[in-house]
Structure formats: C-alpha cells, structure tokens
C-alpha positions in Angstrom: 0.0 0.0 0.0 1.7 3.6 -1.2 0.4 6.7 0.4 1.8 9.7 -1.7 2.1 12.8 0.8 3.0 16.3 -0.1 5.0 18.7 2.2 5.7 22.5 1.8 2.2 22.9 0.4 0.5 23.8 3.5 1.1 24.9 7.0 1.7 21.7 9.5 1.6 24.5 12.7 -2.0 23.8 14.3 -3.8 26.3 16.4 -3.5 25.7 19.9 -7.3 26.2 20.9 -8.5 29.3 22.6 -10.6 26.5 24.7 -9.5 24.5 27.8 -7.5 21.6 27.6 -8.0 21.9 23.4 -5.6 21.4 20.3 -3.1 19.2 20.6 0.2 19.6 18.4 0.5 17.8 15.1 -3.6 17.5 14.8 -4.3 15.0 17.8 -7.2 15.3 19.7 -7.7 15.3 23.4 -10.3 15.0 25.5 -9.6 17.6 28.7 -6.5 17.9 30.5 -5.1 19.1 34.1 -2.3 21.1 33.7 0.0 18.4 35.2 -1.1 15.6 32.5 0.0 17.6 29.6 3.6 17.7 30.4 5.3 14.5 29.9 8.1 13.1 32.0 8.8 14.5 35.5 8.4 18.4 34.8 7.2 19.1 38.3 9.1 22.4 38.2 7.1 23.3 35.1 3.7 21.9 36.1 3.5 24.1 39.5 5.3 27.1 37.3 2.0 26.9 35.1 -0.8 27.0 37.8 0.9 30.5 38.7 -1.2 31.9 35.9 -4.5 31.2 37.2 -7.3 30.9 34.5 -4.5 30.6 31.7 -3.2 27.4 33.7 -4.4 25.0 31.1 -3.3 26.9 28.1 0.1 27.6 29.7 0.5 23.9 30.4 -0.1 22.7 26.4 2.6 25.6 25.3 5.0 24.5 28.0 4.7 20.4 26.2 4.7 21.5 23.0 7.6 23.5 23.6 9.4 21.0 25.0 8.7 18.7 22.4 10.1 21.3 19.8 12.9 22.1 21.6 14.3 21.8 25.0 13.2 22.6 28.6 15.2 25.5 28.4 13.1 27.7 25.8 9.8 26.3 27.7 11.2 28.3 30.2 11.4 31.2 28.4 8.2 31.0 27.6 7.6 31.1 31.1 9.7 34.1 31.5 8.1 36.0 28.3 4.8 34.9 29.6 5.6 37.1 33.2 5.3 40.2 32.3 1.9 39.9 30.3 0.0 38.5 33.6 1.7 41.0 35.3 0.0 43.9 32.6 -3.1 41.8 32.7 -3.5 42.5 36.2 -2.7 46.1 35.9 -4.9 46.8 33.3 -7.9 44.4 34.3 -8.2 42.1 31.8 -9.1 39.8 34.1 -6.8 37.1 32.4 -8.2 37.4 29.0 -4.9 38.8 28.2 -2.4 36.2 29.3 -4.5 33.5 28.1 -4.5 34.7 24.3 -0.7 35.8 24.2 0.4 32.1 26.1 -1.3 30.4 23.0 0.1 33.1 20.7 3.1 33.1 22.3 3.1 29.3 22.0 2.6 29.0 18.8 5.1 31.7 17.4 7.7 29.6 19.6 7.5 27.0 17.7 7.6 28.1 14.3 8.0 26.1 11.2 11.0 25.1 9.9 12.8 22.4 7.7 13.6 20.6 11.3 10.5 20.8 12.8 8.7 19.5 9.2 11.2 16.4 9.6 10.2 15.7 13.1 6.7 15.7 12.6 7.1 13.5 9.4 8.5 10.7 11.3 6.5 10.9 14.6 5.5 7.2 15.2 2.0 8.5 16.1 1.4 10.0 12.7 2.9 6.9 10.7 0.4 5.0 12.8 -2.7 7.1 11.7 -1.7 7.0 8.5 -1.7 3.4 8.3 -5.3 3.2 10.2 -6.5 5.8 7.9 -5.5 3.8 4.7 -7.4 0.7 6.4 -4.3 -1.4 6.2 -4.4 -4.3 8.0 -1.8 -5.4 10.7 1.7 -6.2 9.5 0.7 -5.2 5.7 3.3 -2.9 4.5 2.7 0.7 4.2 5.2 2.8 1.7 4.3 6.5 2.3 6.2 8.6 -0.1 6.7 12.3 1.2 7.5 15.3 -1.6 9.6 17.7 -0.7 9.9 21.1 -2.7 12.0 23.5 -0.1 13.3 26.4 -1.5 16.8 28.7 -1.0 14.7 30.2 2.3 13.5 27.1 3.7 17.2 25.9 3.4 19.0 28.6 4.7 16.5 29.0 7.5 18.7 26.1 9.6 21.9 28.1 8.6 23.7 30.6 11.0 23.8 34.2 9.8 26.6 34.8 8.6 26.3 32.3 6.0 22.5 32.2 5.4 22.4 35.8 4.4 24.6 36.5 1.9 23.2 33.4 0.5 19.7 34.7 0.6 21.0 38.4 -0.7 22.8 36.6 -3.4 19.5 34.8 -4.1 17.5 37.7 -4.4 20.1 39.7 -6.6 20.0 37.0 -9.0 16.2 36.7 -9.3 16.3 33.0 -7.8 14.7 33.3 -3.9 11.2 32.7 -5.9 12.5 30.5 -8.8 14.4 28.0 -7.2 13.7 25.0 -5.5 14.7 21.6 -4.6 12.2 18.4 -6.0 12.6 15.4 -4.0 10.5 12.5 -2.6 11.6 10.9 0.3 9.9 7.1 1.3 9.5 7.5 5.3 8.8 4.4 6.0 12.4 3.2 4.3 15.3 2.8 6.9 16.7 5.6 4.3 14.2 7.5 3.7 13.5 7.8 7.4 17.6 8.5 8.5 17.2 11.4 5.8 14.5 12.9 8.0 15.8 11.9 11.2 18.8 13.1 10.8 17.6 16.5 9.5 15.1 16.3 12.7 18.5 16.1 14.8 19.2 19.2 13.8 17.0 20.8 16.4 20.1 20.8 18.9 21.3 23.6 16.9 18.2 25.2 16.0 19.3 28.3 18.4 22.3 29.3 16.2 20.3 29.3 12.7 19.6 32.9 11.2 15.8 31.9 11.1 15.6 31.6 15.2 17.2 34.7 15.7 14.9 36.8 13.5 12.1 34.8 15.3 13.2 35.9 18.6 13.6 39.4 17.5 9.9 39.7 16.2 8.8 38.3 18.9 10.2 40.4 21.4 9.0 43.3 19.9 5.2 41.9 19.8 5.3 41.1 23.7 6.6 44.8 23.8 4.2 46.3 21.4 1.6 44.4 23.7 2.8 45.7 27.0 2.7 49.2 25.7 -0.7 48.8 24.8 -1.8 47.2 27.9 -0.8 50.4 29.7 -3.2 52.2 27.8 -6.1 49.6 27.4 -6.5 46.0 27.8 -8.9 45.5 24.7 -6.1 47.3 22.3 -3.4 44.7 24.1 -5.4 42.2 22.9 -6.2 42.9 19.4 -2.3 43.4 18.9 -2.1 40.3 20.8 -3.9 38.3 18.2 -2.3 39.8 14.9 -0.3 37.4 15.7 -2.4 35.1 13.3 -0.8 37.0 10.5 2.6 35.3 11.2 2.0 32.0 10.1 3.5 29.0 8.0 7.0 29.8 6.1 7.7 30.6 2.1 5.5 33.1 0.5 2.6 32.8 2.9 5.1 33.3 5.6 6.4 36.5 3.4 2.9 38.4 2.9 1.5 37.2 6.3 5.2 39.3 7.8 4.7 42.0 6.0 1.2 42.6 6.7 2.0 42.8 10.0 4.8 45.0 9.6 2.2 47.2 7.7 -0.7 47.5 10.4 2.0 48.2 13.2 3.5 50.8 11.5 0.5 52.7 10.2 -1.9 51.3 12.6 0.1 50.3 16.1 2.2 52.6 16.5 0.3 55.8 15.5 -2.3 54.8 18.3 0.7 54.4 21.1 2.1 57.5 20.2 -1.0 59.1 20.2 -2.3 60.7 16.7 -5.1 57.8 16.3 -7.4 58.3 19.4 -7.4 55.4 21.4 -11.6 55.0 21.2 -10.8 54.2 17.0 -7.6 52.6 17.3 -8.9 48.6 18.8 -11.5 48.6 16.3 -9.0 50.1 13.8 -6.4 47.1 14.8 -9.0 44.5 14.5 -10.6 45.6 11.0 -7.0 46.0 9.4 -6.5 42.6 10.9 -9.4 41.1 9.8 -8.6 42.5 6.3 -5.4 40.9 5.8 -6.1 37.3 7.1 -9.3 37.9 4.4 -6.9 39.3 1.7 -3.4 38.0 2.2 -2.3 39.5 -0.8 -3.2 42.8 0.8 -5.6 44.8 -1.1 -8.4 44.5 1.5 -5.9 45.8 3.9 -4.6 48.7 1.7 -8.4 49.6 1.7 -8.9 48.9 5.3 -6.2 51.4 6.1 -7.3 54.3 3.7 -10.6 54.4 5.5 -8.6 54.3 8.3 -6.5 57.1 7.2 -9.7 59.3 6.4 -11.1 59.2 9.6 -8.0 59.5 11.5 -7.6 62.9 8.9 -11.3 63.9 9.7 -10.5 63.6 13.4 -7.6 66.2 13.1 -9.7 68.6 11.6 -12.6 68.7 13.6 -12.6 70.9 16.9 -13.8 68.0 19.5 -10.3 66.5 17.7 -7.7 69.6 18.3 -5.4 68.9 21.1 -6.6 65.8 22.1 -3.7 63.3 23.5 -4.6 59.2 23.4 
C-alpha cells in the first residue's frame, strides 16, 4: 500500500485552541486535561510554574509540552519568562486574564515556528505513521510505503543556517532573481530505513536550532510583539489584545510566511504605532487594529488591507480637523 504525501504545500503548525484543555500539536485530539497531565516526564518544576497563571493554567500547560517537544526545557522556560510580564499587565490593566490566556497560545505557537527541522520531526512521529496506516485501512503487519514530496526552496534551506552564512546566500538569491525560482524536488519514502535516517537526521538538527539565522529573527519579532503588547496594555487591555492576536498574521513559512510578515509590519507601523504615540485616538484605534486585521487574514495579498487602512487614514484625517479633535492626546 503507497500513500503519496505532499510537504511545503500547506502549513503543519495547528492552532492551539482558545478553549481548555484543546488542540493538541501535530492535529491529535484530546479529550480535557489538568495542567499536570499535559507535560510529559517528571516536569514538576514546570507543572507548578503553570498553575501560577490562574485561568490561563491549562493553556500555559499545552505551550509548556509542545515546547518542550520542539525544543528543549530550556526555551519552555522562556516561555515562562516571556509569559511574566503579560500576567503582570493583565492584572494592571484588568483584563481579568483574558490577556495572558490569548498571548500564552500566541506566544506558543510563534515559539514554535515552522522550519525544515521541525517539518522532519513531525514527518516521522511514530503516532502519525500510525494514523496514516489506520486511515488507509491497512491491516496489521501489511506494508505501508508513504512517499513524502519535498519542494523547499533557498529560504527554507538557509532557515537552519547561522547568519553569517545564510544571508549573503539569501541576498545573493535575491540579486539574481532565484529566492522565488528556485527550489529543490525530492520525494523521500519514510517508511524506508533511508528515507527515514534522511528525516531523522535533519530532525537532529534541532540541537542547533538556536544558532540558525531563522531563530534569531524569530526571537527578534517576537520580542517586539510582547513589547508592542505591553505598551498597549498600559493604555487599554482590549487594544493589548487585538495586537495580541495579529499574531495570526505570522504563520507557516515561504511566500505565505512573506505576505503574512509583511502585513503585519504594515498594520503596526500605520496602525500600532500611531495609536501608542498618540495621533489615532485610542476610542478608533482597537476597532482600527482589529478591521486591518481582519482585512489581511481575508486578503493575504493585501488589497483589502490597503483599503482597510485608507478608511482608516480618512477618519483619523477627519478627526484632526474637527474641533472636539484639536489637542486631544490618546
């Protein structure tokens, strides 16, 4: 029996659910959890650090495992640390935990971002091979060939690289007109003892996932969102949030990675950060966040957004000019 699979098509990153003890990684479902059954092995350190967030206990608890399983304990403990500040602006601002429950799965989710390593180690996960088999109907101890086709391209490559060699790569890439013309064909049989070393192998990579250029500009954005959100939470909890969830822009990796990043990049510099500093009134700017939002996970090409923001603009301009909006602050 031959299963033919296709990989780099679509995103293998599910949602963790805004729901308790919901949306398990790679697809799985659950039925409820306590915090403490969600982390395997003897996290007791972790379990106890996760009840410290009150009503965001169970949500904290499935970032902390699936961040272990994509990396190591220590980056589920910065996801701890990252997570500290937020219930700390949650509190201050009233949110009443609404805030610290929607950045942890956020938060969890941008963690672990898709790359070439974490493609490999969910293409090999016993579990999946298993439902795969099941799903075909194949009977016990009939053979099951299931034929994976890769097509990563010079980004999704370099991704695992350090810096210093990934990006004059890339820039030579994109000099040359090749970033969007050239990519790598292959098919890889998982379930042969080569096929599955060539994933394996890549999936070993993870140890030095920390030094590629890709987690490093990872890191960086994310930084900045936790501070964009803190910012906003000083001013109002329901602006925190909708910045919170723009995370939903950031998704998957090639092009839809590319326009999803630079949508983003678009609504915090003509959105965002005109409402912190001031010249969009606060009152306009949530519901201004979430329609610009709204527009570009509609449009991901980004016309609906460019329309989203002119409106935008023209309000914002109309606001200037009238008296009630002279000398107003936010």
């Amino acid at each position: 029996m031959r299963v033919s699979l296709s990989l780099w098509k679509r995103p293998l990153t599910p949602t963790l659910s805004p729901q308790a003890g919901r949306g398990a990684a790679c697809g799985e479902s659950r039925a409820p959890n306590s915090p403490k059954s969600l982390l395997p092995g003897r996290n007791i350190d972790l379990e106890l650090e996760a009840t410290r967030f009150g009503a965001a206990a169970d949500i904290v608890s499935e970032g902390l495992r699936r961040l272990l399983d994509y990396q190591d304990i220590s980056y589920a403990r910065l996801y701890l640390d990252r997570l500290a500040p937020i219930a700390e602006a949650d509190a201050r601002a009233g949110a009443q935990g609404r805030l610290t429950r929607e950045v942890a799965r956020h938060l969890a989710l941008r963690m672990s971002y898709e790359d070439v390593i974490r493609v490999a180690q969910a293409k090999i996960a016993p579990e999946r091979l298993a439902r795969i088999a099941a799903q075909m109907g194949a009977t016990k101890g009939e053979p099951v060939t299931v034929v994976e086709f890769l097509k990563p391209g010079i980004a999704e490559m370099c991704s695992v690289l350090p810096h210093w060699i990934a990006q004059p790569i890339i820039a030579a890439a994109e000099r040359r007109g090749w970033t969007d013309k050239l990519y790598w064909g292959m098919e890889i049989k998982t379930t042969s003892v080569s096929g599955y070393l060539r994933l394996l192998a890549l999936a070993r990579l993870r140890r030095l996932r920390p030094r590629s250029d890709r987690y490093n500009q990872e890191q960086a954005a994310i930084e900045a969102w936790l501070a964009l959100i803190a910012a906003a939470a000083a001013k109002s909890g329901a602006l925190a949030l909708e910045i919170a969830e723009c995370a939903r822009l950031i998704k998957g990796y090639g092009d839809t990675l590319k326009r999803g990043a630079a949508n983003y990049a678009t609504i915090e510099r003509q959105v965002i950060q005109p409402i912190l500093a001031g010249t969009i009134v606060l009152s306009r700017g949530v519901d201004a966040v979430a329609s610009a939002r709204v527009a570009a996970l509609a449009d991901p090409e980004g016309e609906s957004l460019a329309k989203c923001l002119a409106e935008i603009a023209q309000v914002s301009d109309a606001g200037d000019r009238s008296p009630l909006g002279a000398g107003r602050g936010g």
